[in-house]
N, C-alpha and C positions, 0 to 999 in steps of 0.2 A: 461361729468363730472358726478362722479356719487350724492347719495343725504347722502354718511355716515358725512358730516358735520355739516347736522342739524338732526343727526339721534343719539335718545336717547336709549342706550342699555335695552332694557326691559326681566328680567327673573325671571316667578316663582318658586318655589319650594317647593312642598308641600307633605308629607307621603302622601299613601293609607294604611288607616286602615280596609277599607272593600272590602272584593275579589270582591263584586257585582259589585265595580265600574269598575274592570277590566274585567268584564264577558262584561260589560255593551259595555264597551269601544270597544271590540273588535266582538261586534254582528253587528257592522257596517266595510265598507271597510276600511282597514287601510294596512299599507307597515310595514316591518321589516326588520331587519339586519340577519336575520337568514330564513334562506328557513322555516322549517318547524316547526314553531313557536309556531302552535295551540299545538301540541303535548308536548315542554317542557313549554308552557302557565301553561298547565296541572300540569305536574310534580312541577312546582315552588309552584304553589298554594296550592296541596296534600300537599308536605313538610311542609308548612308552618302551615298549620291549625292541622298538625301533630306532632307541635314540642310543647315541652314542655314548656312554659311558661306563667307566671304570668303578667297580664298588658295589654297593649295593643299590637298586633303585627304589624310590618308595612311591608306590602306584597310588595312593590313595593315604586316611587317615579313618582312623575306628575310635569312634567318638562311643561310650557308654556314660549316660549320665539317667541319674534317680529321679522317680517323682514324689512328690509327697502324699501320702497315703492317702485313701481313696480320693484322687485325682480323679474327674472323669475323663471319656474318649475324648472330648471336643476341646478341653482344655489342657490337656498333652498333645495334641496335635498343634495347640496354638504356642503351648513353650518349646517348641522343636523350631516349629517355623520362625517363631520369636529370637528363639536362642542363635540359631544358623544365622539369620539378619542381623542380630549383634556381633556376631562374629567377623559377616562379609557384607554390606549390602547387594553384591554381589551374588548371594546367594538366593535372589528372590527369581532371576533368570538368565542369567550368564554362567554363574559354575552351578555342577550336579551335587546332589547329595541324595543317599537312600538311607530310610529309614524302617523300622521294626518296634512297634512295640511288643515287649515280654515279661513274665514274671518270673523269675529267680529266689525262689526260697519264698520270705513272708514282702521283697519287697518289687517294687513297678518298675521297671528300665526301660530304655528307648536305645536299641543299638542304633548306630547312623555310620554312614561311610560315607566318608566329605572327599570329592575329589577339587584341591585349589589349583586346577590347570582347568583356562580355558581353550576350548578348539574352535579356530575364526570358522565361519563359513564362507570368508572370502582369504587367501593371504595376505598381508602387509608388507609393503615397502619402508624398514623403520630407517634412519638413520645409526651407525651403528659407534656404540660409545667406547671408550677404552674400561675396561672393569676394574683395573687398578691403577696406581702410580708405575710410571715406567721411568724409568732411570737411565742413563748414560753415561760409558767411561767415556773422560774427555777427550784420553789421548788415543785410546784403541777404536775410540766410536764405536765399540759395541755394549750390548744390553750387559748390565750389572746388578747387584743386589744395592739397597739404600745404606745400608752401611759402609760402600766401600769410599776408601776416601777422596776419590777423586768421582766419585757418581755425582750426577748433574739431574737435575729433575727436567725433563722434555714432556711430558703430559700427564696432566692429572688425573685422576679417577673420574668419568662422565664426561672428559673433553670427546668431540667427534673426530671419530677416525676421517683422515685425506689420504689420500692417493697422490702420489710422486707431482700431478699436474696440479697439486691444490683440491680437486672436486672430492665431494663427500660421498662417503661410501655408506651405502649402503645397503642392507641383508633382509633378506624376505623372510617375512614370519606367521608359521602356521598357529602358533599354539603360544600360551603364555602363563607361566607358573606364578602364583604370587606370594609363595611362602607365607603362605596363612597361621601353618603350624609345626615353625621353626622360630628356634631364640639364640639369640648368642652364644658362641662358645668360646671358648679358653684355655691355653694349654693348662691354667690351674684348675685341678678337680675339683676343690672345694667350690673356689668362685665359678666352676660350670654348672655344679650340682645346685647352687643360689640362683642362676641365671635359670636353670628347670623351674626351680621351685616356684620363682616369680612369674612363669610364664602359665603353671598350671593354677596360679592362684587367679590367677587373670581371668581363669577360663571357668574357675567358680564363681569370682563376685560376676560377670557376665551371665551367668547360670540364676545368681541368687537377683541380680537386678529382673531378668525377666522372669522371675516366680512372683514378685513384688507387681509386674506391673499385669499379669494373669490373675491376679489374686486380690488386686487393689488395697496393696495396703501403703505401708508408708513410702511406697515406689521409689522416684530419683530423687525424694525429697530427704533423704537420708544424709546425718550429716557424719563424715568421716573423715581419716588425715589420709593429705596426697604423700605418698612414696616420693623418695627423690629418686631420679633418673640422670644415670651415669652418663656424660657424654662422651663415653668409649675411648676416650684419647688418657684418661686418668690415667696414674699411678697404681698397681694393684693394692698396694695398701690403703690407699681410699675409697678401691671397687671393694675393699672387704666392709669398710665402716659403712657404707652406700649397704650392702647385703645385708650386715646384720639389722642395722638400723630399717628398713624396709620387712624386716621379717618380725621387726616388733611392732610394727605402726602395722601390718595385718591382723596381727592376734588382737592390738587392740581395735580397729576397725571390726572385726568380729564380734570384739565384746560389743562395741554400740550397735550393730546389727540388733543383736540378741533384744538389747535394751528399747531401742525402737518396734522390733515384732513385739516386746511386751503391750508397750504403750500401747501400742497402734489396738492388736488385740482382745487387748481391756478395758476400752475405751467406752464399749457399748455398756460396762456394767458398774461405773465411775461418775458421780456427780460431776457438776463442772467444774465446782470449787476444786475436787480430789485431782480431776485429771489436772484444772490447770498447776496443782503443788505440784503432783509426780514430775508433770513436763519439764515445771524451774529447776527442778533438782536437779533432773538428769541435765537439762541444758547450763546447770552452775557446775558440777561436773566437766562437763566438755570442756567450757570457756577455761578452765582451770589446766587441763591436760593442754588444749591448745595455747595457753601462753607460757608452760613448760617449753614445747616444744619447739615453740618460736623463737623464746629466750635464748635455746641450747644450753641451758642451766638450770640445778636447781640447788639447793641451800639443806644443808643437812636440818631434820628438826629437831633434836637435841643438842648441836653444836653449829651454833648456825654460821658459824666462821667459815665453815669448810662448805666447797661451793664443789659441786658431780657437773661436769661440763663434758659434754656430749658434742661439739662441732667438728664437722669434717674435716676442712681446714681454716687457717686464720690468716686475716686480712694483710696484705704484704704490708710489712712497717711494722706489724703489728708487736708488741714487746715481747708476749708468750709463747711459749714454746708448741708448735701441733700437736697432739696428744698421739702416741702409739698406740696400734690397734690395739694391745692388752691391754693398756688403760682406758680408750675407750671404750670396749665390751665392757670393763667394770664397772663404770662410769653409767653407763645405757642399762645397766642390770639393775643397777641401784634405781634408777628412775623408772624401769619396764614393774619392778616389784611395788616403789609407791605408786603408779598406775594401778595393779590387779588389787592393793589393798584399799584405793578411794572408792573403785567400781565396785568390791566386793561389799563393801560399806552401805553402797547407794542400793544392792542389790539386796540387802539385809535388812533393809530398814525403808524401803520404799517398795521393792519388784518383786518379794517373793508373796504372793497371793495366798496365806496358809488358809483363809477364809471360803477360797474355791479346792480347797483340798491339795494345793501344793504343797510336796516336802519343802523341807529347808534343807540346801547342800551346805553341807563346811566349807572350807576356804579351796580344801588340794579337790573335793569333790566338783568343785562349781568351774576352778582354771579347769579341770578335765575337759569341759565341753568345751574349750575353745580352742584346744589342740589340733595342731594341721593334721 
């Protein structure tokens, strides 16, 4: 049996803003994905301290992520390479990364330093596109802001720049950044700090799929709810219902992580009648949570008149009124609480194994473990 049941996906991520630290980093033995490393280490870093810009620059990214106890060598080496490939396919020969393993206290780490700039070994001739909407006063013909009232839209964002004769212009390129690990920002804090949070979760279930497929357990066969994704043009008070709403479909995609590493786990020491019960359960469970969620409703159960409706927005024509985001959080809280009490139910009466010497946790004990 292995130990991903009671094993907490752990992953940092953090800019480097000073090349020292990468000089620093690689004055000691470390492995990479690329034979001859030192030599475009170099080149990455000249580029950068070479390029033009205002601000801070970020040379690289410092990946720290956990392994699960006694891991051996050959298979942390295989969830590094794994984990990087999830990330970029990109990363198996086109961009760099270095890696370290170390121990830290009682637990295993893999420092990594991802750099997501590639350097051509030949230049490109690209075509060169416009990066945003450009605007025009009508009467002054000159460049304007999109609010003004008389701005004219003349080129879109990713139209090709021309030259006064018509001909396409275009710019030579050495090098190319792919913002690997960068996320949306916002001037609202709250919704930026949503947009991190969704972007470091990203970088654990990517983390937790390849422990799954190193370890062969219940791998991509895992069933969980998709996030909805905001198409950036929203309203902010719908990017808030999109955030909270997506930070509860993780907690609960965590809980069925959990439920699956059991299954899968215990599988070897379960009749078949047994396993096939646990299975239905759990999968009468899901079906149940997923036609909540589908619904965007659900029915109070001691007054079944009153109906916790949870939709982002309603269908134009529609008679009812959109719900504000404080009634929908209240609304989402009532339905995220009958979720952790159906799971905890399924988890008390199906998943806790006292017969292999497992405690039983309480109700505040058991949500603990599924805390971001």
């Amino acid at each position: 049996m292995n130990y991903l049941s009671s094993y907490k996906e752990f992953v940092e991520c953090l800019p480097i803003y000073d090349p020292e630290e990468i000089i620093s980093y690689i004055s000691e033995k470390y492995y990479s994905n690329i034979k001859n490393s030192a030599e475009l280490i170099t080149k990455l870093l000249n580029y950068e301290n070479n390029r033009k810009r205002t601000g801070n620059k970020i040379y690289a990214t410092s990946l720290k992520i956990m392994f699960p106890y006694n891991t051996s060598f050959a298979d942390k080496y295989r969830i590094i390479k794994k984990y990087m490939l999830s990330i970029s396919p990109k990363y198996k020969k086109n961009l760099l990364y270095l890696f370290k393993m170390v121990t830290i206290g009682k637990g295993e780490y893999a420092l990594i330093i991802a750099f997501d700039r590639e350097i051509y070994s030949e230049s490109l001739a690209e075509k060169k596109c416009y990066k945003k909407d450009i605007y025009m006063h009508v009467i002054t013909k000159s460049f304007c802001k999109k609010d003004n009232p008389n701005a004219v839209l003349i080129h879109k964002k990713g139209d090709v720049m021309k030259d006064c004769k018509g001909n396409v212009i275009r710019e030579v390129i050495s090098a190319r950044k792919d913002g690997l690990f960068t996320y949306k920002n916002c001037n609202d804090s709250n919704i930026k700090n949503e947009y991190y949070n969704d972007f470091s979760s990203g970088l654990r279930n990517k983390m937790l799929k390849v422990l799954c497929k190193v370890f062969n357990t219940a791998v991509g066969h895992f069933k969980h709810f998709i996030q909805y994704q905001s198409s950036g043009r929203d309203f902010i008070w719908q990017q808030r219902k999109y955030m909270y709403y997506n930070k509860g479909i993780q907690k609960i995609n965590r809980m069925l992580e959990y439920f699956q590493f059991k299954l899968d786990n215990y599988a070897n020491f379960m009749d078949a009648d047994e396993f096939r019960y646990t299975s239905s359960r759990f999968y009468g469970k899901y079906a149940h949570i997923s036609k909540v969620l589908n619904n965007r409703s659900i029915k109070d159960k001691s007054r079944r008149s009153i109906v916790y409706r949870f939709e982002f927005r309603l269908a134009p024509g529609s008679k009812k009124r959109n719900l504000h985001f404080y009634q929908f959080k209240l609304n989402f809280d009532y339905v995220m609480n009958h979720f952790c009490n159906v799971l905890y139910e399924l988890y008390t009466n199906d998943f806790c194994y006292q017969c292999y010497g497992e405690k039983l946790l309480n109700y505040n004990e058991f949500l603990k473990l599924f805390k971001d």
